[in-house]
C-alpha positions as CSV (number, residue, x, y, z in Angstrom):
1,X,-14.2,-18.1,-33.8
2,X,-14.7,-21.8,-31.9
3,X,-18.1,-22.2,-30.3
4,X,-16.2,-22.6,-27.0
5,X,-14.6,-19.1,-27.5
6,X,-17.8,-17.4,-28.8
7,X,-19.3,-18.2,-25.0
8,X,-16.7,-18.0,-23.1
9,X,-17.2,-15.4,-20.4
10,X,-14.7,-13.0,-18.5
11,X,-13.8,-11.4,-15.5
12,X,-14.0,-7.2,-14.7
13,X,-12.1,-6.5,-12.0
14,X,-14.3,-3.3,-10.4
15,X,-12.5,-0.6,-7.9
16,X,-14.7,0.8,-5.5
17,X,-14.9,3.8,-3.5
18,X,-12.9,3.8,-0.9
19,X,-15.1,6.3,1.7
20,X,-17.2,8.2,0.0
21,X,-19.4,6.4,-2.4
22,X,-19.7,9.6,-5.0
23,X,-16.3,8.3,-5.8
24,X,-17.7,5.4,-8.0
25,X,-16.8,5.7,-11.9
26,X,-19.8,5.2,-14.3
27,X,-18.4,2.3,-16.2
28,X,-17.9,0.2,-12.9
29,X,-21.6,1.2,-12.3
30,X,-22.2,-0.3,-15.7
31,X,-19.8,-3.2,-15.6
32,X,-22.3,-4.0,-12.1
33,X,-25.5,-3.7,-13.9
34,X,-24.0,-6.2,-16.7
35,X,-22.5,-9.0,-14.8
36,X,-24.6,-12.7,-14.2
37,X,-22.4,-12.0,-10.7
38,X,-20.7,-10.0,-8.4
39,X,-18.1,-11.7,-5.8
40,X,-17.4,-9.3,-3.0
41,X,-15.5,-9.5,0.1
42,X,-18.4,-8.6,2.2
43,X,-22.1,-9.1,0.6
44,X,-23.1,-6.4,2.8
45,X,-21.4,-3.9,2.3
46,X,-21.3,-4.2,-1.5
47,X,-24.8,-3.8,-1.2
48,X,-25.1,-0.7,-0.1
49,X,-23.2,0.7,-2.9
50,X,-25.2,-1.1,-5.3
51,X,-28.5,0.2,-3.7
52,X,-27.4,3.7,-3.6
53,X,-27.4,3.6,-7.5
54,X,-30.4,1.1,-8.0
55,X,-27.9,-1.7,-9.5
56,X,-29.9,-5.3,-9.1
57,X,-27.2,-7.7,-8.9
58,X,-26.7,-11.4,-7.9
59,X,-23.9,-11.1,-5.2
60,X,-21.5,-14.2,-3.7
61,X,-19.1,-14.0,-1.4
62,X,-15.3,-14.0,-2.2
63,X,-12.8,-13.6,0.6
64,X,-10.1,-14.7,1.9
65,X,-11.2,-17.6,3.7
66,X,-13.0,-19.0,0.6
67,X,-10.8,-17.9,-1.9
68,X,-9.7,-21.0,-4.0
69,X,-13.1,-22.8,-3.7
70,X,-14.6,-19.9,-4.8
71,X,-12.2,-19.5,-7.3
72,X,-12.6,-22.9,-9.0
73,X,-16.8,-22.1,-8.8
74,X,-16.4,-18.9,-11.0
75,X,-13.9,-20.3,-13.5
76,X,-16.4,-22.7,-14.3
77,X,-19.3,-20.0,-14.4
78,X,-16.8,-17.9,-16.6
79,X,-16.0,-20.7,-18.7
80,X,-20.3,-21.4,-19.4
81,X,-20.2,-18.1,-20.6
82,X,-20.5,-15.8,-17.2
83,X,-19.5,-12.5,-16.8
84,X,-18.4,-12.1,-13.5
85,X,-17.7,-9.0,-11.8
86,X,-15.0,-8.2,-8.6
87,X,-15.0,-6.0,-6.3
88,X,-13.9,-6.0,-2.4
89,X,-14.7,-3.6,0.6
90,X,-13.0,-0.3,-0.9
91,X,-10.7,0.4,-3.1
92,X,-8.9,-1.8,-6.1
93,X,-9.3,-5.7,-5.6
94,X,-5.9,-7.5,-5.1
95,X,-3.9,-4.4,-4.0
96,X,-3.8,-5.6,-0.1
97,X,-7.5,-7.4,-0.7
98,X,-8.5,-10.9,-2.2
99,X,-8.6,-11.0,-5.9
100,X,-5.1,-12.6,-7.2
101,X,-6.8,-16.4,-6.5
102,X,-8.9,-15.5,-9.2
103,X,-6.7,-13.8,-11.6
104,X,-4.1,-16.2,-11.5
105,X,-7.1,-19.0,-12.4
106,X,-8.7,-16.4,-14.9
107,X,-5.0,-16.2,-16.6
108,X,-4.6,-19.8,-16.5
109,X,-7.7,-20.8,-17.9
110,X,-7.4,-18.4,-21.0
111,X,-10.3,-15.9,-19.8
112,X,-10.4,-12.5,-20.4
113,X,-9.6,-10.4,-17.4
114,X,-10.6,-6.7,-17.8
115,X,-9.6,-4.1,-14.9
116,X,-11.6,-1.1,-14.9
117,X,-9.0,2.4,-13.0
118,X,-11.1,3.6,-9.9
119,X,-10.5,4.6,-6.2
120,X,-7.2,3.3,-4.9
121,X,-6.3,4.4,-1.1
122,X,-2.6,4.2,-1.9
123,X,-2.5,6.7,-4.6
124,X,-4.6,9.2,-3.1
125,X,-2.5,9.2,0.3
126,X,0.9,9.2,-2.2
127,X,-0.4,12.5,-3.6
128,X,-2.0,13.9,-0.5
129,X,1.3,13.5,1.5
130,X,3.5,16.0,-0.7
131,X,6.3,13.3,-0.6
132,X,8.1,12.6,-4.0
133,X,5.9,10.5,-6.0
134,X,7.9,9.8,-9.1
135,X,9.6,6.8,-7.6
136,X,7.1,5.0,-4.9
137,X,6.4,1.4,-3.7
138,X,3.9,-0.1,-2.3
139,X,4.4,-2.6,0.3
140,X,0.7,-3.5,2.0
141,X,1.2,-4.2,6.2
142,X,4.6,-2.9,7.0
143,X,6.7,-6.4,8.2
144,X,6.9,-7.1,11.9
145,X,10.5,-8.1,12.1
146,X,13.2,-5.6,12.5
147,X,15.8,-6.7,9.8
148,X,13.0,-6.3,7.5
149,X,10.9,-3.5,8.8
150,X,15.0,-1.6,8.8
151,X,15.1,-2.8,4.8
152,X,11.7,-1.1,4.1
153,X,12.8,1.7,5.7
154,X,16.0,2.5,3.9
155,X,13.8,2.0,0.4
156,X,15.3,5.1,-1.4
157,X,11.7,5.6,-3.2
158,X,8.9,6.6,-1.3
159,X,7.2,4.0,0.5
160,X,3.2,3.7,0.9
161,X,1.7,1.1,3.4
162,X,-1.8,0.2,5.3
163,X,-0.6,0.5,8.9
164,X,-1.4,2.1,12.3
165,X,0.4,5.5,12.8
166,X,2.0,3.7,15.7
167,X,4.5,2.2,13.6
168,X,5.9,5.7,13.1
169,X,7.5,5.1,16.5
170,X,9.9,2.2,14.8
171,X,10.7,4.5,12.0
172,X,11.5,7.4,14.3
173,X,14.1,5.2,16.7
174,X,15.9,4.8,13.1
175,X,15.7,8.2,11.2
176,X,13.9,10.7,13.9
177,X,13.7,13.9,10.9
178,X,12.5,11.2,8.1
179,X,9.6,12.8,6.6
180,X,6.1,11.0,7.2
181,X,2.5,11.5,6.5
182,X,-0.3,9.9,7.8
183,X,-3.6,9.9,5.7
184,X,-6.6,8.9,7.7
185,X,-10.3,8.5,6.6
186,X,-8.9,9.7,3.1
187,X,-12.2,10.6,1.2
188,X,-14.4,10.6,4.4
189,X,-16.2,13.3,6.2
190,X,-13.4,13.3,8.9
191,X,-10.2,13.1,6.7
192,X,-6.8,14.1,8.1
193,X,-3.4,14.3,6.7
194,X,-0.9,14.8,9.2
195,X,2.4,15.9,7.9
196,X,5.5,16.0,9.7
197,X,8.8,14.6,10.7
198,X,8.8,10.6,12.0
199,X,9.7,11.7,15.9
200,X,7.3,15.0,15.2
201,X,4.3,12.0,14.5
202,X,5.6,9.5,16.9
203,X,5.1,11.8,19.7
204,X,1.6,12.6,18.4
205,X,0.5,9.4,18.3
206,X,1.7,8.3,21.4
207,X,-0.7,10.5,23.3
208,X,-3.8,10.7,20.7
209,X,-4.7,7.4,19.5
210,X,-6.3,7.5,15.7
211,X,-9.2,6.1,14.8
212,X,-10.2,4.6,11.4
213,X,-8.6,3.2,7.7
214,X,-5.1,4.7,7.7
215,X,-2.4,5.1,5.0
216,X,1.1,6.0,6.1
217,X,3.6,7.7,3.7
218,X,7.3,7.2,4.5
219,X,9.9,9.7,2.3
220,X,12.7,8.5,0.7
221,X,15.7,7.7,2.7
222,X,18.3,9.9,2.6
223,X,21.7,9.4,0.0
224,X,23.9,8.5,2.2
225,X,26.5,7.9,-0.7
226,X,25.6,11.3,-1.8
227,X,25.4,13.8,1.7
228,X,27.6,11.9,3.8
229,X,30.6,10.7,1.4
230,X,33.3,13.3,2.7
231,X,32.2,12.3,6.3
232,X,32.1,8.4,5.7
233,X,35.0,8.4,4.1
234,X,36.9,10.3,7.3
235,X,35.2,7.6,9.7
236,X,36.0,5.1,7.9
237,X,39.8,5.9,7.8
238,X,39.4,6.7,12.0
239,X,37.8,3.3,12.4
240,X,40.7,1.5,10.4
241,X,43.4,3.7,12.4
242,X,42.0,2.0,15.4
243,X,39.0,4.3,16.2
244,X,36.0,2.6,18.1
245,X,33.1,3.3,15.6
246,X,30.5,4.7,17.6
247,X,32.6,7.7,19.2
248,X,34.4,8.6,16.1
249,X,30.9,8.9,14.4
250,X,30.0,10.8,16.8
251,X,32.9,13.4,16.6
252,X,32.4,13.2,12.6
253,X,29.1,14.5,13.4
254,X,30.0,17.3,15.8
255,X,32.6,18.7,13.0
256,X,29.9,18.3,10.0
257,X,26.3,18.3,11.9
258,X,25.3,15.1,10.5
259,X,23.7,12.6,11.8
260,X,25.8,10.4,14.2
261,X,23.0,7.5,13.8
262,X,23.2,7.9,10.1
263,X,27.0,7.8,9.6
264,X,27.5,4.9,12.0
265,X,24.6,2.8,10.3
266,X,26.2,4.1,6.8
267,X,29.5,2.7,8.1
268,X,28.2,-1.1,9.3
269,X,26.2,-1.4,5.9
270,X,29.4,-0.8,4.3
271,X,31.5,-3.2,6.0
């Protein structure tokens, strides 16, 4: 082994407990204790974890205003031989948090980078919200646009996001009976999961606004290919006969009970 390898140091990449602060694993406790630094996203909060358990650290900040200055800074401490230690406010560092900057430099530089499993909001909510979890993505802030908010919304996995519960309105103009769940304060002393249809939630929200960290779980979207074939295919050869779309989805749906919404949009996506 060079000289240059034998003190090279490396980066741990440390989840943290995303509400309550039993939630911490041991070897991130230990990984703490053993680093020449911790860079956090907030200096004090990150304290107060470390005094619960009596860890003396040397913190620095590392957010995302000061992300690729700081990264350059710890490369160099890493390189000297520093083991440097990651963590941000709650929860797993990069997943909707600072952290890549410093990976990606980490990576590039040819230093270790060791990511201890821990706390992840996402996951929790994903279980907690009885939705299928075998096929899920997660896509951070839900997008603001309405092409691409419609995109994420048509995902046919389940879909996990950070957002307000008031975005449940947009999804329930689209698909009113898709299944949602909204998973507030998840590990806190005041943690809710609401389940229910996307209109069901929408109207809830509308009148009781929710307070604190929120993840919302959207269900997959329906097959169309697989419940509305027979129907499509009968719209489709109404529209080419010289039907208007809308009102001949509309009767399709009268004769099958389907969705009228959901074999017209089936119909443009075709097209």
């Amino acid at each position: 082994m060079s000289t240059l390898a034998a003190r090279a140091g490396r980066l741990v990449v440390c989840p943290t407990p995303i509400g309550n602060l039993e939630d911490v694993t041991l070897r991130v406790l230990s990984a703490l204790r053993d680093a020449d630094l911790v860079a956090c996203e907030d200096t004090r909060r990150t304290r107060v974890l470390l005094d619960r358990y009596g860890v003396k650290a040397r913190l620095v900040s590392y957010h995302e205003h000061n992300e690729r200055e700081r990264a350059v800074e710890l490369v160099a401490r890493m390189r000297e031989g520093a083991v440097v230690a990651l963590v941000s406010d709650a929860g797993m560092p990069l997943v909707s948090d600072p952290g890549f900057v410093l990976v990606r430099a980490c990576v590039g530089a040819g230093l270790a980078v060791e990511v201890l499993p821990g706390a992840s909001a996402a996951v929790a909510a994903l279980v907690a919200s009885a939705l299928p979890a075998d096929r899920w993505r997660f896509v951070g802030f839900l997008p603001r646009k309405r092409a691409e908010l419609e995109r994420t919304f048509a995902s046919p996995e389940t879909v996990v996001a950070f957002e307000s519960p008031r975005r449940v309105a947009a999804l329930a103009s689209l698909d009113p009976e898709r299944a949602v769940a909204v998973c507030r304060e998840l590990t806190k002393a005041h943690e809710e999961i609401v389940r229910g249809t996307a209109a069901d939630l929408a109207a809830r929200y509308r009148e009781q606004a929710p307070r604190g960290e929120v993840a919302l779980v959207i269900g997959p979207a329906p097959d169309t290919e697989g419940e509305l074939g027979p129907a499509l295919a009968a719209l489709t050869r109404l529209v080419a006969a010289g039907a208007k779309p809308r009102p001949a989805a509309s009767v399709i749906a009268e004769l099958t009970g389907l969705s009228a919404n959901a074999l017209y949009r089936a119909l443009t996506d075709q097209r």
